[in-house]
N, C-alpha and C positions, 0 to 999 in steps of 0.2 A: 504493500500500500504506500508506505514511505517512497519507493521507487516511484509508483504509480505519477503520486502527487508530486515529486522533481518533472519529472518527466512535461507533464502537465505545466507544471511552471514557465520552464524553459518554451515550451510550444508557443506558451501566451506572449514569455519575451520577444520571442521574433514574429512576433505576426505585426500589424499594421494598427495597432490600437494600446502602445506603450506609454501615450501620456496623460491617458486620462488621470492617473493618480495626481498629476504635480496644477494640472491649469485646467480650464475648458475650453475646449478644439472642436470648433466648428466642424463637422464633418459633413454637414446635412446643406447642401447648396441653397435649400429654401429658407436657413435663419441668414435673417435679412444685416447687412453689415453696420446698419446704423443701431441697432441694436446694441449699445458700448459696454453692457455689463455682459453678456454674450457671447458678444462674436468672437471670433478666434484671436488671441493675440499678436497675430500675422499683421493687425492692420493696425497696431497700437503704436505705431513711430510717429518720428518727426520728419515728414517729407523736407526741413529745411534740411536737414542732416544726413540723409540717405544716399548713399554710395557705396562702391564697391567693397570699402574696408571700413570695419567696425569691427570694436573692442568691447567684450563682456565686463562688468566691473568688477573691480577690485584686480584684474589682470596684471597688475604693477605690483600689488602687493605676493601677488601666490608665487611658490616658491617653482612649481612646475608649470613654467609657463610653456604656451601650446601656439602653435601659425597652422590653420590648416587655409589651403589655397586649392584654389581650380577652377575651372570651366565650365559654364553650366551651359550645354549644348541641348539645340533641340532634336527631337525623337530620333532622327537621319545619324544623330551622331557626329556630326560632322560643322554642323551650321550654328557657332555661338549666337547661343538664346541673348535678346537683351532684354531690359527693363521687366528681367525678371526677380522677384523680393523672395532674399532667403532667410528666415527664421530661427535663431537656434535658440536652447536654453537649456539646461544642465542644475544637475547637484554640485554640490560645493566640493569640496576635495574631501570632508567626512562623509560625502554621499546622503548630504539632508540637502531638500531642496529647500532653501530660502525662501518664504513668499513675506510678499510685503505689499501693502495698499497705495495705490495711486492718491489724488484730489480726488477722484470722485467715488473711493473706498472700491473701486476694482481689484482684486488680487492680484497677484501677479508672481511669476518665478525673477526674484532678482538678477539674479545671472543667468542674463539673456543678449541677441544681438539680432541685428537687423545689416542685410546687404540687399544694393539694387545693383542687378549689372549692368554696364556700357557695351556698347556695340560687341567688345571684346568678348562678354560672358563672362570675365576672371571676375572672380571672389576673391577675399582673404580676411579671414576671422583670428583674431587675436582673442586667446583665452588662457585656461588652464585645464590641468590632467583632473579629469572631475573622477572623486573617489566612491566608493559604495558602501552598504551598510553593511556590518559582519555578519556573518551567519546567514546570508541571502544567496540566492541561488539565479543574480541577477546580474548580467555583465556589465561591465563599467560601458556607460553611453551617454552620447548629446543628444536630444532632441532635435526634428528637422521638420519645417512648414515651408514649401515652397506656393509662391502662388505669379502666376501667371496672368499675362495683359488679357483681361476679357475673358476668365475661365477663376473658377471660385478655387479656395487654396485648397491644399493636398499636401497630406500627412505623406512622408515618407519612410522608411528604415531611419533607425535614428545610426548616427556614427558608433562602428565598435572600435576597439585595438587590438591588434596582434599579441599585445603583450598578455594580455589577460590572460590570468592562469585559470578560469572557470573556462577558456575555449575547450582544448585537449577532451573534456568532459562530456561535451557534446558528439550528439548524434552525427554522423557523417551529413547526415543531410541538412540539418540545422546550423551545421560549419559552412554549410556553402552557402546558404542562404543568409549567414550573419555577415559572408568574407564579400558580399556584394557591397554593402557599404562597412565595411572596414578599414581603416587608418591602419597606415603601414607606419610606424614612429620613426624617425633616425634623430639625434640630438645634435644639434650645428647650435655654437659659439653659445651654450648654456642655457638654449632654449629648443625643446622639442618640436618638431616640425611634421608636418604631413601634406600629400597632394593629394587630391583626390576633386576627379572629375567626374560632371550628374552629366544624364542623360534623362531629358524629358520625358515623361511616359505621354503615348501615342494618348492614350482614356482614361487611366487610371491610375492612380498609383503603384499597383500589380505588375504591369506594366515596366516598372524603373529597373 
């Protein structure tokens, strides 16, 4: 039974619906986005502010600080998507998510960031190695919202790591389907680093 319920855990980890615990994700096309206490927090930036690079907070202070960069191409693979907004947001390095209230007592995951791409499609999110809770059976991950011009936003695989010692544990087929958005680490000049390029889904996020 212990088995049973790992096994089950892990399943739920990797499927397409890992954050509901920390915020509330829009996933329903018809909740309407002016809805503020609601809608998904994909839409909660500052258009003054929005570009290709953004920095989660406290990023200066964490000792494992994180660069991940890439390309966000459309479905072809080939064709940099632009003015497309990427959403991330994570646990802290103890693996509690942070939430804290806006002005208008909205909740929110503090450490969080927002990118728009340029014609190019490049990203680059400056963060940190988000940690997890002991005794969880739940791999170290970011969260991921992407949303697109004229098409409602869309939950992705959130980012995993290589290094994680809960992978090895996994089911062969749950290794391949985590290693699709998985972060390859290498460390340059005291800061960890990753590349990793999205490919738009054709309909859905299944899709990616």
């Amino acid at each position: 039974m212990k088995k049973l319920t790992t096994l089950l855990s892990v399943a739920s980890l990797l499927s397409i619906c890992f954050t509901t615990m920390a915020q509330d994700i829009a996933s329903n096309a018809n909740l309407l986005v002016d809805d503020y206490k609601k809608r998904s927090a994909v839409y909660d930036y500052s258009e003054k502010t929005l570009n290709n690079i953004d920095s989660v907070p406290d990023f200066e202070a964490k000792a494992e600080k994180l660069k991940i960069t890439g390309t966000i191409y459309h479905s072809d693979g080939v064709t940099p998507a632009k003015d497309v907004i990427l959403y991330i947001f994570q646990p802290d390095d103890k693996g509690n998510y942070e939430m804290k209230r806006d002005a208008n007592r909205k909740r929110y995951v503090h450490h969080r960031a927002w990118i728009k791409t340029d014609a190019d499609g490049k990203y680059t999110f400056y963060t940190f190695m988000p940690g997890k809770l002991l005794r969880t059976k739940e791999l170290k991950q970011i969260h991921r919202i992407i949303k697109e011009p004229g098409k409602p936003e869309q939950e992705l695989a959130p980012f995993f790591f290589n290094d994680d010692p809960l992978f090895p544990e996994l089911t062969l087929a749950c290794q391949a389907e985590a290693a699709m958005s998985m972060l390859r680490i290498n460390e340059k000049d005291g800061m960890f680093e990753a590349t990793k390029d999205i490919k738009l889904p054709k309909n859905s996020p299944t899709d990616l």
